[in-house]
N, C-alpha and C positions, 0 to 999 in steps of 0.2 A: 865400279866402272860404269859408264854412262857411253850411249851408241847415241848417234843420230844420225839417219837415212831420211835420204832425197833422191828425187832423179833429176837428171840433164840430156842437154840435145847433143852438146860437145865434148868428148874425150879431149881432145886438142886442148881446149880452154881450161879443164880441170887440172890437166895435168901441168899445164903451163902455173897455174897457181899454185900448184904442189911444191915447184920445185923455183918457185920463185923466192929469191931473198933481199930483192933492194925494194919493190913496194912494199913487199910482206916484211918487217923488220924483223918481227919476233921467229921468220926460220932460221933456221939454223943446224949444216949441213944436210941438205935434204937426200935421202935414198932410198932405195931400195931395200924394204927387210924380209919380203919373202912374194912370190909370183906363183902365175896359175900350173909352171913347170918346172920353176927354180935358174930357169936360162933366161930372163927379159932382160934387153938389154938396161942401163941405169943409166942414165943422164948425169945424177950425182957424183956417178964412180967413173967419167970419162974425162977425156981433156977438150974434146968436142962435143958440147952441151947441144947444139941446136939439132944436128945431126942423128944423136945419140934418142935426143926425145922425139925427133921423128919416127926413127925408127922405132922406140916402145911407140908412138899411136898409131902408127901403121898396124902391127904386131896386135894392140886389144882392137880395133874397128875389124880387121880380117873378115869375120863372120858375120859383121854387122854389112859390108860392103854387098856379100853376100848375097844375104837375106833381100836388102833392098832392090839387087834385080829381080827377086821374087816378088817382090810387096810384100813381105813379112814382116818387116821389120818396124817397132815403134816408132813413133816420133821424139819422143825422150829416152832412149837406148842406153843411156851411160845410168850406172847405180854406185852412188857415193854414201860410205858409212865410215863417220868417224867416229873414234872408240879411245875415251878419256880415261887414266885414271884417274884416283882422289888425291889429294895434295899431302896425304899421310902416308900413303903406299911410298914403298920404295920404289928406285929407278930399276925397271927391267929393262933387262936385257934387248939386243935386236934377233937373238934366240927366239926367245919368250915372245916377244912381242909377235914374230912371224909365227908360232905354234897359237897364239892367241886369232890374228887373223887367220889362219887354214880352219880352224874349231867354227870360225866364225862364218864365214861364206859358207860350209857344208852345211851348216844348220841352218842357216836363211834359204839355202834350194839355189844360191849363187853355183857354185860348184860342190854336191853334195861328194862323198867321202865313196872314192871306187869308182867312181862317173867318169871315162874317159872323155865323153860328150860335154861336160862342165864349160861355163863361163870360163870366158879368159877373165884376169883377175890380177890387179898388182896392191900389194900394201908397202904404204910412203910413211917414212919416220922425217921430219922433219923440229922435233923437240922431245925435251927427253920425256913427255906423260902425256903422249897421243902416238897417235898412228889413223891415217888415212888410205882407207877401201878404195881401189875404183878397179868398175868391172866396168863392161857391157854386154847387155842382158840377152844377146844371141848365142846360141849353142852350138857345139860344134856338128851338130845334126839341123843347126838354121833353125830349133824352133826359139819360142821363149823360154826364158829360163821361166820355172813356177815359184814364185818368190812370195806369194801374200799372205801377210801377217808376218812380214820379215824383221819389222819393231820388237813383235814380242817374242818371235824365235830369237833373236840375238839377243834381248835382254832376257831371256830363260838362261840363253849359254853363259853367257856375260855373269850371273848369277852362280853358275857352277865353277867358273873359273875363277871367281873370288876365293870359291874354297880352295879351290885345286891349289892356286898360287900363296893364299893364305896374305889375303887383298883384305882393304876397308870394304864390309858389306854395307851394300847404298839400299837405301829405305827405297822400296816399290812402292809402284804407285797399278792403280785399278783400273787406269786411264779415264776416270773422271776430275782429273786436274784441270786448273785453266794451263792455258797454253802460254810458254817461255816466251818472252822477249825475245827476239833474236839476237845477233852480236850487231849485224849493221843495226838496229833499234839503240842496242845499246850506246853504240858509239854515238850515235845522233843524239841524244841526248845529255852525252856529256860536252860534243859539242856546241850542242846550246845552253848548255848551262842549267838543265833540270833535274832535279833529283829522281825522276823517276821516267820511264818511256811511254810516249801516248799512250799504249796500250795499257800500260798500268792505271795510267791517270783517267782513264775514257773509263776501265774496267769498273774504280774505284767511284766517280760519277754515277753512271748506271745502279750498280747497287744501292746506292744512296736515294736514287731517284724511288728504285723497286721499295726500299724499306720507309718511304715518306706518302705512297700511293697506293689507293685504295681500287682503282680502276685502272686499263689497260689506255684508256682514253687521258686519264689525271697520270699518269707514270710520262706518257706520250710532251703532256703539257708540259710536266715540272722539267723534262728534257733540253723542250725549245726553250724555254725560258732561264735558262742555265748558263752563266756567262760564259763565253770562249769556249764553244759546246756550236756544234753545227749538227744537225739532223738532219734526215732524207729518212722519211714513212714512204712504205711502201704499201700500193694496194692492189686490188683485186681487180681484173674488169666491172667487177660489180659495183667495187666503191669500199667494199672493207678492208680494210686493214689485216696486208700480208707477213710486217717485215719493218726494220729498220735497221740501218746504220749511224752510225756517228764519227764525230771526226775532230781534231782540237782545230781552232784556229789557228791557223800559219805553220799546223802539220803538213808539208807539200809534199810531192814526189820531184822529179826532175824537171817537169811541164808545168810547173806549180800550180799545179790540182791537190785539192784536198786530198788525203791520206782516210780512207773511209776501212771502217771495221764492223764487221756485220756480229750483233750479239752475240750470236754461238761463237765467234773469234773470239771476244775478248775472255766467255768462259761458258764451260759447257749449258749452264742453267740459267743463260741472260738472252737466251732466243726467246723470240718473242712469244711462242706456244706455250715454252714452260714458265715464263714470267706469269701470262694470264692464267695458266692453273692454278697459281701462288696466289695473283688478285683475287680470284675468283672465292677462295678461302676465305677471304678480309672483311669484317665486318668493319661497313662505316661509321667510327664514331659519330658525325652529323645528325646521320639518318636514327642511330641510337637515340643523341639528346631529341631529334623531332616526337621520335617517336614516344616521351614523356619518359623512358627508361630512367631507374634511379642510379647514378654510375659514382664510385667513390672516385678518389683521386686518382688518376691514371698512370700516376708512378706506383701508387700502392697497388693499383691491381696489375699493373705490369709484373711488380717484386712478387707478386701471389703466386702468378702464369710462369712466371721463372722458378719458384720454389720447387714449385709442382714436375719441372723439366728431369730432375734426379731420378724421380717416382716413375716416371714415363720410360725412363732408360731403362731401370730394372724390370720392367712386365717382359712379356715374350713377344708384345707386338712390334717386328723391327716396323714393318711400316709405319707406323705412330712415331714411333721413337725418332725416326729419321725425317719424318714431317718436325718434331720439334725443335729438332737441330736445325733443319731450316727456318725455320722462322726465330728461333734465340742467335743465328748466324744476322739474319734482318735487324734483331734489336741490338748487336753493334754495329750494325754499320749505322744505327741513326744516330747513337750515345753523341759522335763526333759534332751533332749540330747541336743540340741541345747542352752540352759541357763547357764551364768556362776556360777559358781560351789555355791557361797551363799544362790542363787536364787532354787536350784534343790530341797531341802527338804519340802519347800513350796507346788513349783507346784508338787512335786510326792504325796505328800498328795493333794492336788486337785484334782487331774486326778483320786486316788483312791478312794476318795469319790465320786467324778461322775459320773463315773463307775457304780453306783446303778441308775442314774437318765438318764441313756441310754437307756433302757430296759422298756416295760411297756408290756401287751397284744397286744397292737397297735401293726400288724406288719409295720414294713419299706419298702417304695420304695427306696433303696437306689439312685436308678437312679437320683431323684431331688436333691442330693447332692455332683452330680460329681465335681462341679466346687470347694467347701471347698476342698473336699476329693484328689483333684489334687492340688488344691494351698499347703496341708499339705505335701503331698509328695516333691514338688519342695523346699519349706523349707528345707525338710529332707538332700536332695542333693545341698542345698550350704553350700560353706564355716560358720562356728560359723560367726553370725553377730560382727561387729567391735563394731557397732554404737546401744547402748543399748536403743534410740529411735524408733529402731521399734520393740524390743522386747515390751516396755512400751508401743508402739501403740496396739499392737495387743492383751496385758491384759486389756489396756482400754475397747478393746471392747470387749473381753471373760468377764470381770466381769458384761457387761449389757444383755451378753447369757445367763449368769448363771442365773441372776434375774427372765427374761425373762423366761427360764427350770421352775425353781418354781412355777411361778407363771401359766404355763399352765398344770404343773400336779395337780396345787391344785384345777384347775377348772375339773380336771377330778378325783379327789378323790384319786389321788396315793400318798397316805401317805409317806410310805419310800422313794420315790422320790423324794419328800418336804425336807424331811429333809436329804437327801442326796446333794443335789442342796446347801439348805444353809451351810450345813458343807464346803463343797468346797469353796464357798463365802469366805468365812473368809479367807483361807488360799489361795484363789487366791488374795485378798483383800494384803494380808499382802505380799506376793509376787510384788504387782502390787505398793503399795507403799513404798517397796527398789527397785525396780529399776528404780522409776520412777524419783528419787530424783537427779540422777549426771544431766540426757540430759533437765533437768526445768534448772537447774540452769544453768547447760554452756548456753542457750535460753536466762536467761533473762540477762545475763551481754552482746545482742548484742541489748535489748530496743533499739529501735530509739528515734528521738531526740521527746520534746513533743509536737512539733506542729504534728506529723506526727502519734502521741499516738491520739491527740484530736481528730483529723480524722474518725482514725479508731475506737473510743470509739462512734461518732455518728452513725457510720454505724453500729455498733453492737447494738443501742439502738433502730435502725427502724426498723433491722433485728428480732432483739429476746426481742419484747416490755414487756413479763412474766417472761425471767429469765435474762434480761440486769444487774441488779443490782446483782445480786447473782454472776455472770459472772466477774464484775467489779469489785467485792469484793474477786475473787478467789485470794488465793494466786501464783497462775500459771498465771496472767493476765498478767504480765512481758513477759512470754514466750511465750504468744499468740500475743503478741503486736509486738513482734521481728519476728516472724514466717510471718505475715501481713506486717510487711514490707520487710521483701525478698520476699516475694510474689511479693509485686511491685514492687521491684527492678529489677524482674527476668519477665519484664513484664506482671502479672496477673492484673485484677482487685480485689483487697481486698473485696471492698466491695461484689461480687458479689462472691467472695469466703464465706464468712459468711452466704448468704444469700443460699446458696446451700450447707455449712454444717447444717444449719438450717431445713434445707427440709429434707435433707435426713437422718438426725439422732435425736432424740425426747430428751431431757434431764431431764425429768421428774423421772426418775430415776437417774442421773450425781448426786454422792457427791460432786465432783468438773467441772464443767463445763467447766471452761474455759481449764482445763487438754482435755478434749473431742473433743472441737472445735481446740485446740492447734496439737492433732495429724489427725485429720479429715485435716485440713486446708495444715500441713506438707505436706500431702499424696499426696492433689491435685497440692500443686504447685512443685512437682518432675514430672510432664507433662507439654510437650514443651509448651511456652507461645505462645498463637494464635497470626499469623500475622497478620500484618494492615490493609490489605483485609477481614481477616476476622471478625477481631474487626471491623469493620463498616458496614460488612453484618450485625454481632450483632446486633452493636447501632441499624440500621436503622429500623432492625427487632424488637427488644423493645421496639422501638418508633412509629411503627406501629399501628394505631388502630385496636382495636379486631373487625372484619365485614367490615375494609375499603375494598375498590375496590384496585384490587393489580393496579400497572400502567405500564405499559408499556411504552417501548422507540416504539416512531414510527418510522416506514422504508418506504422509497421511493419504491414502486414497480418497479422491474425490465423495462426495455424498452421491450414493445414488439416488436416483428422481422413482418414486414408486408406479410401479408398472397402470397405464391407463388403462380401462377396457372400454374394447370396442361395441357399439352398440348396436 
């Protein structure tokens, strides 16, 4: 069951909506299912409607009338909480339903349980899987009712009554969610024909903007320069920068004024304080190449920073850990510009489903995830990749982060994050195998010959003695076997390439493994192959025993010079 609470100025008007059925189409017979003393009159259950509802507003304002020749009384007095269930649950009862709202106003502080002072109070059935609250918030003693944090007392209750009734239980949230679409959002947008409500589409912008910007000043830019994208920066008397909103074009209200949404609307960590804590983290690739830095491929080191995101999750530092959620949350949302165009509908529904599994209580140090959060950037600023293997490399390892996400919010009880993390899954999953299919195949029509397959299939069975066979059986083994041999053609050793993809990435999670080792192995051997000096420092040092005496060369001590005397 899902609540949503508001206030209003007008009983009159709320309830006129309640019990309306020719604007409203979808009610249908609206009444009365339980009140603040079991006697309101019902508008539904009369033959004179106008009358009947006067008299219920008459009946809930009483105390509100009240209060106002006192000056007590709020300016939005009326308190609206409707209360869904899920489309699995069965039809209850107008029983149930009335025993569901009395549970419910007593726990919010509407009318607590034995309070003869309580809100006055009616709940409206109008379909058969809702029911609509309306109180107003004067007591029968004129004060206010004490109602705050009345969201998470009714979804506490809302939570116990699922047992009680033996309901679909709805995934909680920590209330670090971005915030619903409304229904008039919605309808506007199917009116005009979008698939999705500005809000969405503004939210979905933004991030985009955050995860291609290095500066609070370049996130600002990439903003304004954004088609059918309108901004208002907001500043300071001083001159810096407080704030901003955005807004689509031809989003209007009824004065047709733009339709404007300030960051923290569209989601909790798009205001502009915690954006620039996130910049502030970001190393400049620019300022890197200026500074003569040697920087490998930026999808390679991106696929590194992502490897590494598993390893982060398992330590005990949630702060780090949640810093890198956020920033491997940044590098999908940037996948979408740099992906060709098949590929984009996938990863944009990825990045938007993950989007929820960023976010917990846990705040972030973003600082421990400068190095992702720069390798994302440097992506941003190359050329679209030619070569759709390292697109496919760096999904390989986004779908074992993604796992990885789930599986350490479930050990902390973040429900919606669970199942945020796996909704992604799928549609990075399905993304990760279309693209992964041209650069397997062009890989395995370069197999080497099979003595040189034989080889490398023993070094892989001493290397990975638990998933050798699984590995051997992959359909990508082709391409891992070709990869292993330019490896040694390009001077590497093979074997010690296995044995160091092995180390350093666990495949206990790999649907396909040898896909894993195939772009793991790719990555290392695009680093110069070590000279012969230093392959035999190597050997010599592998063949070292562990606690020998190191040895040294000996040296002839100089000649000594025969002592002078002094005269």
């Amino acid at each position: 069951m899902i609540a949503k609470i508001s206030s209003g100025k007008s009983t009159a008007g709320l309830i006129r909506y309640l019990f309306d059925t020719k604007k409203a189409t979808d009610h249908a017979d609206p009444h009365l299912v339980a009140s603040w003393d079991g006697f309101a009159p019902d508008p539904g259950r009369t033959d004179d409607f106008a009358a009947t509802k006067k008299l219920l507003v008459a009946d809930l304002d009483l105390h509100v009338k009240q209060a106002k020749r006192l000056g007590r009384a709020p300016e939005k007095h009326v308190w609206h909480c409707s209360i869904r269930a899920a489309e699995s649950d069965r039809h209850l009862t107008d029983e149930e339903w009335a025993d569901i709202a009395r549970r419910v106003v007593a726990a919010t502080g509407i009318a607590p349980e034995g309070d003869p002072d309580g809100c006055r109070w009616v709940a409206v059935r109008h379909a058969t899987d809702h029911i609509h609250i309306t109180a107003t918030k004067i007591r029968a003693d004129l004060r206010t009712a004490r109602h705050w944090n009345d969201y998470l007392t009714a979804d506490r209750e809302l939570a116990a009554i699922e047992t009680a009734y033996d309901l679909f239980a709805v995934v909680r949230g920590d209330r670090t969610a971005a915030a619903r679409p409304t229904r008039a959002e919605q309808e506007k947008a199917k009116r005009t024909g979008h698939a999705s409500t500005a809000r969405e589409s503004l939210r979905t912008t933004v991030r985009t903007a955050v995860a291609a910007a290095t500066s609070t000043e370049e996130f600002l830019r990439l903003l304004e320069h954004t088609d059918g994208i309108l901004v208002d920066v907001k500043h300071f008397p001083s001159g810096d920068v407080r704030g901003y909103t955005v807004a689509l074009e031809g989003d209007t209200n009824g004065e047709k004024e733009p339709i404007w949404y300030s960051g923290s609307e569209l989601s909790p960590d798009l205001s502009l304080p915690k954006i620039r804590k996130r910049l502030e983290a970001t190393t400049d690739p620019q300022a890197e190449g200026q500074a003569g830095c040697r920087r490998a491929n930026p999808w390679h080191r991106a696929t590194a920073a992502a490897e590494r995101v598993p390893h982060r999750l398992a330590d005990s530092d949630e702060r780090a850990a949640q810093a890198h959620l956020a920033a491997f949350g940044e590098a999908l949302d940037a996948l979408p510009l740099l992906a060709p165009q098949a590929l984009r509908p996938h990863l944009r529904q990825a990045a938007e489903a993950f989007d929820r599994a960023t976010r917990s209580r846990i705040q972030a140090e973003h600082e421990h995830a400068r190095a992702l959060r720069g390798a994302v950037r440097a992506m941003v600023r190359e050329p679209a990749p030619s070569n759709s293997a390292v697109l496919a490399m760096f999904l390989d390892a986004a779908v074992l982060v993604v796992i990885a996400a789930a599986r350490w919010h479930q050990l902390r009880h973040h429900d919606q994050q669970v199942a945020a993390a796996h909704q992604s899954l799928l549609h990075l999953q399905a993304a990760y195998d279309q693209a992964v299919a041209a650069p397997l195949a062009t890989l395995a029509q370069r197999r080497p010959p099979q003595h040189t397959v034989d080889r490398h299939i023993s070094d892989i069975r001493q290397a990975l003695p638990d998933h050798a066979e699984q590995v051997l059986q992959d359909p990508a083994f082709d391409a891992l076997a070709a990869v292993l041999g330019e490896a040694e053609k390009a001077g590497h050793d093979p074997a010690q390439f296995v044995q160091q993809a092995a180390d350093q990435r666990a495949l206990n999670d790999a649907r396909h493994p040898a896909r894993v080792l195939t772009w793991r192995i790719q990555r290392l051997s695009a680093r110069p192959a070590p000279s012969a000096r230093a392959s035999a420092a190597q050997a010599r040092s592998t063949a070292q025993p562990a606690g020998a005496p190191v040895q040294t060369t000996a040296t002839a001590p100089a000649p000594q010079q025969p002592p002078t005397r002094r005269r």
